[in-house]
Structures are given as C-alpha cells and as structure tokens.
Residue frames as a rotation matrix with the C-alpha (Angstrom) as fourth column:
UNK 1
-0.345 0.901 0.263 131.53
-0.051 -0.298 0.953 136.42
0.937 0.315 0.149 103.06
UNK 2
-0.844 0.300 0.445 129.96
-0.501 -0.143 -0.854 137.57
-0.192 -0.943 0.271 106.49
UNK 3
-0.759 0.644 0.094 127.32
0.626 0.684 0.375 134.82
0.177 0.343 -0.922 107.69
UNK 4
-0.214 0.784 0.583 123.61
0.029 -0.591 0.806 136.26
0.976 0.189 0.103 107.23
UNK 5
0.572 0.614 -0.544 122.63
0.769 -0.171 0.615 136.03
0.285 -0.770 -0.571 110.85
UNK 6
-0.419 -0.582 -0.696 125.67
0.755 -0.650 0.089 138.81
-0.504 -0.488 0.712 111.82
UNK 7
-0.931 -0.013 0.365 124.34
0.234 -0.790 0.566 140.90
0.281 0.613 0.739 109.19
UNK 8
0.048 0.994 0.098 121.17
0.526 -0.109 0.844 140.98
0.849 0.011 -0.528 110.82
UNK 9
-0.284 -0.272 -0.920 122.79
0.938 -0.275 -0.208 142.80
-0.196 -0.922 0.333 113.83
UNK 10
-0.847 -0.512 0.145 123.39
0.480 -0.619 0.622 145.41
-0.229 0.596 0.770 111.91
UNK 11
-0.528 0.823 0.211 119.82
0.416 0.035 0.909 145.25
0.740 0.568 -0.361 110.19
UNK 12
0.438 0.613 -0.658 117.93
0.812 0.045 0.582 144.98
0.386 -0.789 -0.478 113.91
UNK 13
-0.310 -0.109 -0.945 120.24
0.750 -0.639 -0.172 148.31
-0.585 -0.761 0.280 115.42
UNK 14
-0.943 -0.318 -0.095 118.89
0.268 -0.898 0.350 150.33
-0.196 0.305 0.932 112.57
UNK 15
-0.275 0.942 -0.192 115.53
0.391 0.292 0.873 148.88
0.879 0.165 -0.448 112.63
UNK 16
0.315 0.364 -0.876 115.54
0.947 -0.066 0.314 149.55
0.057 -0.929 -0.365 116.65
UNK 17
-0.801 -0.599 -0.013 117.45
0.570 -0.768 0.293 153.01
-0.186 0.227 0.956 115.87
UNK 18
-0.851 0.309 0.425 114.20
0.242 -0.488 0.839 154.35
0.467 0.816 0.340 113.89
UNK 19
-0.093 0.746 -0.659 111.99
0.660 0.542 0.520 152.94
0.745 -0.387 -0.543 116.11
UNK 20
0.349 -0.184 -0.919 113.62
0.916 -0.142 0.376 155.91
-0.200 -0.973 0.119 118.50
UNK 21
0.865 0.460 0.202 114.11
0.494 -0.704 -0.510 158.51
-0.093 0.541 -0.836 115.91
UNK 22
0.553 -0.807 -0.208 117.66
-0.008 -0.256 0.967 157.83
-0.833 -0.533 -0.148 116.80
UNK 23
0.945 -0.197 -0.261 119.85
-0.199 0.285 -0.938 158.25
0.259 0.938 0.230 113.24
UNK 24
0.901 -0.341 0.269 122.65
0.200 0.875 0.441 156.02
-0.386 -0.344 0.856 113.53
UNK 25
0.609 -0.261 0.749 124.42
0.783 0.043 -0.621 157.24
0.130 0.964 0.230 110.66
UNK 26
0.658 -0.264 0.705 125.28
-0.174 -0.965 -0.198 160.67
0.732 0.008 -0.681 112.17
UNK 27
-0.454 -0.869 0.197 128.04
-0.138 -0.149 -0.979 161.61
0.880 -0.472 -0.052 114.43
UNK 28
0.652 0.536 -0.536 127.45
0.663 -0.060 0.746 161.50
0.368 -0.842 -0.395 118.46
UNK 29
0.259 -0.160 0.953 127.47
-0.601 -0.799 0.029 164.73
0.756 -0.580 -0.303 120.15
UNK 30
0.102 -0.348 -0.932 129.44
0.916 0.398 -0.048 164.15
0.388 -0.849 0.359 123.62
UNK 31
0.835 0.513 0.196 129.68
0.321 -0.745 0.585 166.39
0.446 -0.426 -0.787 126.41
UNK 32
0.631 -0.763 0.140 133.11
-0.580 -0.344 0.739 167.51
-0.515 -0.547 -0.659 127.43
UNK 33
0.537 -0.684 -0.494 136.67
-0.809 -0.250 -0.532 166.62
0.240 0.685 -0.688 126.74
UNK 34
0.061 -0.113 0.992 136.67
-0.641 0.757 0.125 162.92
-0.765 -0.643 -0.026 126.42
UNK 35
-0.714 0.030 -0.700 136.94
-0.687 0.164 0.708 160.49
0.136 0.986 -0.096 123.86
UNK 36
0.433 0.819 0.376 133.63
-0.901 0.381 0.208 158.07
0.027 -0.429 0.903 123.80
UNK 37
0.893 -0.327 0.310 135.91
0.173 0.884 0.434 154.48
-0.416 -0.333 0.846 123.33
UNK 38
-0.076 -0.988 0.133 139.01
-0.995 0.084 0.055 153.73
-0.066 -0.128 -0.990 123.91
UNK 39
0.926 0.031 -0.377 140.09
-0.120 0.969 -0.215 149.85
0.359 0.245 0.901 122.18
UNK 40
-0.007 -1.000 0.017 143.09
-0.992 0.005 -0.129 148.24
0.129 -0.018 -0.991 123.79
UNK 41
-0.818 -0.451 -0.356 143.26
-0.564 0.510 0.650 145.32
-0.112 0.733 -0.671 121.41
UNK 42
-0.672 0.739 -0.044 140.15
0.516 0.511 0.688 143.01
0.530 0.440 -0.725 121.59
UNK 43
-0.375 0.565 -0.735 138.72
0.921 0.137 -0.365 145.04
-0.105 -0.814 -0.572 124.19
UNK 44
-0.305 0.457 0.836 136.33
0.299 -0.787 0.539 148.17
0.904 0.415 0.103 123.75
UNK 45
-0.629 0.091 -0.772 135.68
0.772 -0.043 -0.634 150.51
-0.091 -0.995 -0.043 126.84
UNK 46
-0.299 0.274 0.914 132.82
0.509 -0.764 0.396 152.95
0.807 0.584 0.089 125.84
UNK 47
-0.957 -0.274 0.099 132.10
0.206 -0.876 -0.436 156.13
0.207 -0.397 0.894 127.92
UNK 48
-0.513 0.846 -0.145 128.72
0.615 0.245 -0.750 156.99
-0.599 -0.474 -0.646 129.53
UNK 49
-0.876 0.355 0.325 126.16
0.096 -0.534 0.840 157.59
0.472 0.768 0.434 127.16
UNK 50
-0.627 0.760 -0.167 123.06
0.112 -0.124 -0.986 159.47
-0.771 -0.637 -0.007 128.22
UNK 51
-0.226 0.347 0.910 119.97
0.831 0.557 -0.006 159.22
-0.508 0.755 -0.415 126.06
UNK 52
0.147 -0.068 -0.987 120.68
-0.200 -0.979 0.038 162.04
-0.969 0.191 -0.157 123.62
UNK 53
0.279 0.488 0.827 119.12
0.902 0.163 -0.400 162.17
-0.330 0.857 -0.395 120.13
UNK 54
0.162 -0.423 0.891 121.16
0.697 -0.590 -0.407 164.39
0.698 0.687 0.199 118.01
UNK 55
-0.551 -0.795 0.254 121.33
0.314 -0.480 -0.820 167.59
0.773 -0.372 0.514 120.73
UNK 56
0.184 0.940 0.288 118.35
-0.728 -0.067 0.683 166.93
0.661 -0.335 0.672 122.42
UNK 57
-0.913 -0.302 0.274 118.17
-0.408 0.644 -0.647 164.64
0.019 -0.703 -0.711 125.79
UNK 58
-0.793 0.490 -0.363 115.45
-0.205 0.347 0.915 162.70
0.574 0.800 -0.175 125.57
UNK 59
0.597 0.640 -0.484 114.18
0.451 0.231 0.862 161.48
0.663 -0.733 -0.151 128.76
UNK 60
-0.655 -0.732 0.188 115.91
0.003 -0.251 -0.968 164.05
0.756 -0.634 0.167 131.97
UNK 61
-0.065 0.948 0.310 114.47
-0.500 -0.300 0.812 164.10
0.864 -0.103 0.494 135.25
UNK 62
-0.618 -0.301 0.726 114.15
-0.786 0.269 -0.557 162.37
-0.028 -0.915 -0.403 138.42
UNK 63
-0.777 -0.029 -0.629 113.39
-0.219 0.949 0.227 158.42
0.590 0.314 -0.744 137.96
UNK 64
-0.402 0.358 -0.843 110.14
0.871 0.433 -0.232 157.67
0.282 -0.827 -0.486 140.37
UNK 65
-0.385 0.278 -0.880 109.19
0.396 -0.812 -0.429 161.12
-0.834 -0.514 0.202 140.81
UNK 66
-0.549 -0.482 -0.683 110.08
-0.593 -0.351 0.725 163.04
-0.589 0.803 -0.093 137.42
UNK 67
-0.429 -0.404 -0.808 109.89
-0.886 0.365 0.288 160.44
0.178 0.839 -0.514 135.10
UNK 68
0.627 0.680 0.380 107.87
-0.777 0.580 0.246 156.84
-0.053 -0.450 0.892 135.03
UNK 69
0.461 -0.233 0.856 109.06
-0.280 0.877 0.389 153.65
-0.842 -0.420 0.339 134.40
UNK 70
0.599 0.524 0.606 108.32
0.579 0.239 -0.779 153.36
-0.553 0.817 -0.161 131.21
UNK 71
0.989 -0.088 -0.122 110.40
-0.115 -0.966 -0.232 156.27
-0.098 0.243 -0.965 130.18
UNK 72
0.553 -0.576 0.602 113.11
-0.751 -0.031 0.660 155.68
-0.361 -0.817 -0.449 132.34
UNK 73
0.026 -0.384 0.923 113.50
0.158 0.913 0.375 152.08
-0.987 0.137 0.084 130.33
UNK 74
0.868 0.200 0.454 112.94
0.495 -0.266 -0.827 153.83
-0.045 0.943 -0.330 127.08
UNK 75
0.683 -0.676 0.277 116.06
-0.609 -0.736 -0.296 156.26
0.404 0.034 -0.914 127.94
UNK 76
0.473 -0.714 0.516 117.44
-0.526 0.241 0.816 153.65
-0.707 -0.657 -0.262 128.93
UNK 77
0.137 -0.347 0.928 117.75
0.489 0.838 0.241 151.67
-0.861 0.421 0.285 125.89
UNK 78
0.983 -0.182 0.019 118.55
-0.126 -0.747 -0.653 154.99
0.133 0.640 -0.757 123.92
UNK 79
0.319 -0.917 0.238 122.03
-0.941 -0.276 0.198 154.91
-0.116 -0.287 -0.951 125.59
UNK 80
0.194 -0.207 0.959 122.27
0.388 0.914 0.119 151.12
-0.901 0.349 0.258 124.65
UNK 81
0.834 0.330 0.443 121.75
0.525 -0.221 -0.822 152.45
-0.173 0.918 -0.357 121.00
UNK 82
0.628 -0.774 0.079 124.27
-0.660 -0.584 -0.473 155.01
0.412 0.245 -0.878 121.36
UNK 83
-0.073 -0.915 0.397 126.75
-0.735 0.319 0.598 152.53
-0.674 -0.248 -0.696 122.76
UNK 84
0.278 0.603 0.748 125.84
0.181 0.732 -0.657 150.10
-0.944 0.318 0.094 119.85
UNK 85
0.912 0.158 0.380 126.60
0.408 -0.456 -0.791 152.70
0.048 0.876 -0.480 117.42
UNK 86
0.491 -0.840 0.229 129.62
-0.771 -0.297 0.564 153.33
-0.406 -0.454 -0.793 119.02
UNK 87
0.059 -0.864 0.500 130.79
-0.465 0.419 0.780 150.24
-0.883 -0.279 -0.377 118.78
UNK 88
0.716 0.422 0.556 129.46
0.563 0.124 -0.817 149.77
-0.414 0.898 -0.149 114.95
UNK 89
0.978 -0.150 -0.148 131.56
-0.169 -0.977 -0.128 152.72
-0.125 0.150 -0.981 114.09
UNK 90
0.254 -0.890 0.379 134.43
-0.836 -0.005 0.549 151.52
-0.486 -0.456 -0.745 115.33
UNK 91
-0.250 -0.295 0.922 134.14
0.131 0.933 0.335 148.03
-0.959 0.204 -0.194 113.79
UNK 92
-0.862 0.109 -0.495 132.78
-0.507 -0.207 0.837 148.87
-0.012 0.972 0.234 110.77
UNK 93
0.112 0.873 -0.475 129.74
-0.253 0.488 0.836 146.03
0.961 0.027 0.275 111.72
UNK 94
-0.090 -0.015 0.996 128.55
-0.994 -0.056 -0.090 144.78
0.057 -0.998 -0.009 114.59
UNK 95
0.997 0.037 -0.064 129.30
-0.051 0.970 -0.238 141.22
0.053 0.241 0.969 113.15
UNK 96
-0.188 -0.949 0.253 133.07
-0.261 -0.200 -0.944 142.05
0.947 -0.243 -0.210 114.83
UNK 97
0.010 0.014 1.000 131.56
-0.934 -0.356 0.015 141.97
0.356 -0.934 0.010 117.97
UNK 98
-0.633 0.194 -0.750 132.20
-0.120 0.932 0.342 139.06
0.765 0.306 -0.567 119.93
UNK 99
-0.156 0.849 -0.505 130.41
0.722 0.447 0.529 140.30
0.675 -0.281 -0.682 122.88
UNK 100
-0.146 -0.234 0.961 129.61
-0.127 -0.959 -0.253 142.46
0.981 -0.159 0.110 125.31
UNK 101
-0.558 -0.309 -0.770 131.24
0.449 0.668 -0.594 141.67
0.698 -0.677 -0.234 128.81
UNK 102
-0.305 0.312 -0.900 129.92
0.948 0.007 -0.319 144.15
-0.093 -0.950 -0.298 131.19
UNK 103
-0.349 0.526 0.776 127.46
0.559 -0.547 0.623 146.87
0.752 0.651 -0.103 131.22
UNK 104
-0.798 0.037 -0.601 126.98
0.599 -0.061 -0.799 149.49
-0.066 -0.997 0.027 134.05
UNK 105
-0.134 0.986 0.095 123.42
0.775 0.045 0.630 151.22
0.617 0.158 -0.771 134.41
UNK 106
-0.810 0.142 -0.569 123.12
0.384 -0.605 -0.697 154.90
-0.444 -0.783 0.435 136.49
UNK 107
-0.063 0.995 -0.078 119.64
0.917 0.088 0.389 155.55
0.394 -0.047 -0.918 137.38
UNK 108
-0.962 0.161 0.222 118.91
-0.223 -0.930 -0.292 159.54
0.159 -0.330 0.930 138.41
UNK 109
-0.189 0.843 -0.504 116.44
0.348 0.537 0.768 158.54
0.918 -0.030 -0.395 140.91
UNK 110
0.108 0.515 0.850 114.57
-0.628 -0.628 0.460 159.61
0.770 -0.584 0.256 144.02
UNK 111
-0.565 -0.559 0.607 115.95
-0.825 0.395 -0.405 158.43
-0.013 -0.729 -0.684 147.64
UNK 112
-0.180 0.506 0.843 113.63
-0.763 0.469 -0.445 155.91
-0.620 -0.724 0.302 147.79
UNK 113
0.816 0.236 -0.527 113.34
-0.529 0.671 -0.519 154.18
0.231 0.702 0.673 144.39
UNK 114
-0.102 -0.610 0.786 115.11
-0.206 0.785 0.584 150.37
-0.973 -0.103 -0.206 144.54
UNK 115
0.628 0.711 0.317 113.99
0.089 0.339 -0.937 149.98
-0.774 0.616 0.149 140.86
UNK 116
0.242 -0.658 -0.714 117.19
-0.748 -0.595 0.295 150.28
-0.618 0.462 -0.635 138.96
UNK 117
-0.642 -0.288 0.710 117.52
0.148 0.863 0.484 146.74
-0.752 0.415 -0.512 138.19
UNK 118
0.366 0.822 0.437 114.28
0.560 0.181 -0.809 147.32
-0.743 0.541 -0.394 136.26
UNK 119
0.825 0.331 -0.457 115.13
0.068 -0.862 -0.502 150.38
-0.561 0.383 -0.734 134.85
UNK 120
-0.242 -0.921 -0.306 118.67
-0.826 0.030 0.563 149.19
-0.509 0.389 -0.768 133.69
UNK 121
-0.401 0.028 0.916 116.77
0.300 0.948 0.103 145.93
-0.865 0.316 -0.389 131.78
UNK 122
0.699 0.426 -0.575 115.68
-0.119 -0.723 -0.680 148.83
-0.705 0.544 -0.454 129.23
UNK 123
0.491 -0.402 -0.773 119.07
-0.868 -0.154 -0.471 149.05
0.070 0.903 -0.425 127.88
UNK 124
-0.806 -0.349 0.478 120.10
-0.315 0.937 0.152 144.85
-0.501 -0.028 -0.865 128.62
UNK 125
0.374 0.590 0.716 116.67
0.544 0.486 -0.685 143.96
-0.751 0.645 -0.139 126.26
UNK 126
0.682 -0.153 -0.715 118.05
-0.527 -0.781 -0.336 146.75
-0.507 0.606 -0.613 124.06
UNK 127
-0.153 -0.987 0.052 121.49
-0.921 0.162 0.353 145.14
-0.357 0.006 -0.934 123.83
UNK 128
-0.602 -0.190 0.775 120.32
0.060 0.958 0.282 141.49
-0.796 0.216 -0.565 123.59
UNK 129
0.473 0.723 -0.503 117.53
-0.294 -0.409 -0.864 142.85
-0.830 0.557 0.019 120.93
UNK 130
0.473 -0.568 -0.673 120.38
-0.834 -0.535 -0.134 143.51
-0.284 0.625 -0.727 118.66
UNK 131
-0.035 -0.965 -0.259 123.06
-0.978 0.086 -0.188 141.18
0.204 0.246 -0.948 119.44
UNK 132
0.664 0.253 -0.704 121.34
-0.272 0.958 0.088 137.98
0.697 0.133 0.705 120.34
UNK 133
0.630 -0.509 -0.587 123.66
0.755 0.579 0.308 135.32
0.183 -0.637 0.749 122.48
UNK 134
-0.135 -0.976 0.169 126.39
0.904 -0.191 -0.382 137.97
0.405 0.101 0.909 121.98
UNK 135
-0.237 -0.033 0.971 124.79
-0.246 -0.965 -0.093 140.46
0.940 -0.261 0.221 123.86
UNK 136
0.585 0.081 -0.807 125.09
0.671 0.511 0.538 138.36
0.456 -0.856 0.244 127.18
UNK 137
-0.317 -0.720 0.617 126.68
-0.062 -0.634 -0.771 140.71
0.947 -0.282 0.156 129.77
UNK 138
-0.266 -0.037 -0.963 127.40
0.920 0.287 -0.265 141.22
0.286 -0.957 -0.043 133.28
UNK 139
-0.037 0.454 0.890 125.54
0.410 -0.806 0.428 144.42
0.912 0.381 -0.156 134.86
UNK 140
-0.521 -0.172 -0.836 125.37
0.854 -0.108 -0.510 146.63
-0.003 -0.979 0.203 137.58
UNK 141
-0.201 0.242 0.949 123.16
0.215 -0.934 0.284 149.53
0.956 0.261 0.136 138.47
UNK 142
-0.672 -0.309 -0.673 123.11
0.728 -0.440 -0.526 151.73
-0.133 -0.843 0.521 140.92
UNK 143
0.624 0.719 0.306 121.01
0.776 -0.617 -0.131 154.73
0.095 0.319 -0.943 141.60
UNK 144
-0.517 -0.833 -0.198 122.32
0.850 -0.526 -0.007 158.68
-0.098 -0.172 0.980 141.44
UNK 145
0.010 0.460 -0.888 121.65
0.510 -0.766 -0.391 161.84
-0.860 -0.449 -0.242 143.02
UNK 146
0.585 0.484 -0.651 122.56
-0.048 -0.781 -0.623 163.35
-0.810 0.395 -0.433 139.62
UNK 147
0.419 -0.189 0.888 123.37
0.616 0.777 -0.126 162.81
-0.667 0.600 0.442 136.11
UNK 148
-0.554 -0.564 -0.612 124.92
0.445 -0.822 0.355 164.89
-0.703 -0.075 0.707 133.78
UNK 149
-0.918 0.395 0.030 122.44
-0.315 -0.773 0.552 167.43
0.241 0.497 0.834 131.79
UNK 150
-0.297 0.903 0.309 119.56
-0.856 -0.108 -0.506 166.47
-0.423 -0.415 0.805 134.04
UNK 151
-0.434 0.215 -0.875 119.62
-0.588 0.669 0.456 163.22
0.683 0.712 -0.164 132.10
UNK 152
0.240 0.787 0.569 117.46
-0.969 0.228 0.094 159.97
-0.056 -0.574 0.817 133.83
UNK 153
0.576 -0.751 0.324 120.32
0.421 0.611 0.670 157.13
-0.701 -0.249 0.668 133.31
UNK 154
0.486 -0.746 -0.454 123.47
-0.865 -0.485 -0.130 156.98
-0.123 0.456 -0.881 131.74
UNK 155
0.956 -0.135 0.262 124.74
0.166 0.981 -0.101 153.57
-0.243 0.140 0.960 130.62
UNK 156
0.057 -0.885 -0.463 128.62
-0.997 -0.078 0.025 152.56
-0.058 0.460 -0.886 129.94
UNK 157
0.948 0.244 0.206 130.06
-0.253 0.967 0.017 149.28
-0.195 -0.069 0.978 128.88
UNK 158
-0.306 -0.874 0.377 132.77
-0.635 0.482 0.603 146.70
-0.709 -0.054 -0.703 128.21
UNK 159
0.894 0.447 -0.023 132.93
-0.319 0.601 -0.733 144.66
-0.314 0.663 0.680 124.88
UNK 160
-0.162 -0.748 0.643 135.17
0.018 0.650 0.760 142.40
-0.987 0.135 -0.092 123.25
UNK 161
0.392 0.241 -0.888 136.01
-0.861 -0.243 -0.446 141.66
-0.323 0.940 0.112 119.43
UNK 162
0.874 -0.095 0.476 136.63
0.088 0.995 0.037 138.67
-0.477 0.009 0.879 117.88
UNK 163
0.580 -0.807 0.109 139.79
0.769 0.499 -0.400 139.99
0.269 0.316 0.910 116.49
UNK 164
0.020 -0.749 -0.662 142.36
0.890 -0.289 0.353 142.71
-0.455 -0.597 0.661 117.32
C-alpha cells in the first residue's frame, strides 16, 4: 500500500496541471526527432521542455522586453509540469520518484536581463510544489539569444528513482 503523503504528489501535479489548463493525461507533443527521457537504471534524463499546452506555446518572446516577469515564471513552471508528467508517465506515480537531482533553466532574454535566477524559481517552486523534500535539486540558468519556437525558457532535468 503506497503511503498517503506520495499519493498526494500525484494529487498536487494535477491540481497544479488545471490550474494551467495543462491536461496531464494526454500525450506531449515534442519538436523533432528525439525521445523526451531516456532512464539508465535509477536515473531519468528528461529533454528540454518548453511551455507548450497541447500545440500551443504558451508564453514565446523575449524575457525583459517581450514578456514580464510574471509570465516568464508562469512558462516557466509549465515546463516543470511537462517534465513532471514526464516523469509520472514513466513511473506510473510520482511516489517512484526519489528525487530530482539537477534542473537546468534557459531564459530567452534580452542582453541585458541578469534575472534568470528569478525566472528559473518559476519552475524550482513548481517542482518543490509537487514533490515536497523530494523536489530538492541543484540548478543552473543561464540566459539565451534564442529558444526553440520563439519559446521564453526551456527547462531540462535529472531525477532519480527509488528503484530500478
């Protein structure tokens, strides 16, 4: 019997899912000829996800110019979601996960913005939202002349399971 707080992972990414008009349930559209994770044994490597709601991009644009803050951290914690659901998929719950090691954060932004750290705590509140302690992670963001489909970040990660 799975304990009740893991099942609430679950509970909270479909609660924060709706909340974003994002349906969990459905397939994710990807862009090109990749697979989104690759598991090689406890370890889960998922593929940059940009914040794309069924075939729609949600937030695209230029971070600081384009696009506010506010946005920017909203699209960001779409592409949490979609790497969430990724790794739901794959486990079957996200009460498999033991955690998620490291989490990288590109920011389609305007020469001058320094604000990525901000804008990459969109999808790291996203992540711990969900997953509680077990979404502790190491992070890195960076900023980028350009994203693919005009998107306004793109998020990838590193997670672990708690069994093979």
């Amino acid at each position: 019997m799975l304990d009740t707080a893991l099942h609430e992972r679950d509970r909270e990414l479909d609660a924060a899912c709706a909340e974003h008009g994002f349906d969990p349930s459905q397939p994710l559209q990807i862009g090109g000829r990749y697979t989104s994770l690759v598991r090689d044994g406890r370890t889960l490597y998922l593929s940059g996800q940009i914040p794309r709601i069924g075939d729609h991009i949600a937030v695209t644009g230029v971070v600081g110019a384009e696009v506010s803050m506010e946005r920017a951290k909203r699209a960001a914690a779409i592409c949490a979601l979609r790497c969430l659901t990724l790794l739901r998929q794959e486990l079957g719950s996200l009460n498999k996960l033991q955690a998620v090691l490291r989490m990288t954060v590109f920011v389609h932004c305007e020469a001058g913005f320094t604000q990525q750290s901000e804008v990459a705590d969109g999808a790291s509140d996203m992540i711990w939202r969900v997953l509680g302690t077990a979404g502790a992670h190491t992070r890195t963001s960076v900023g980028a002349l350009q994203l693919p489909k005009n998107a306004s970040v793109e998020v990838d990660l590193i997670a672990s399971t708690v069994e093979a």
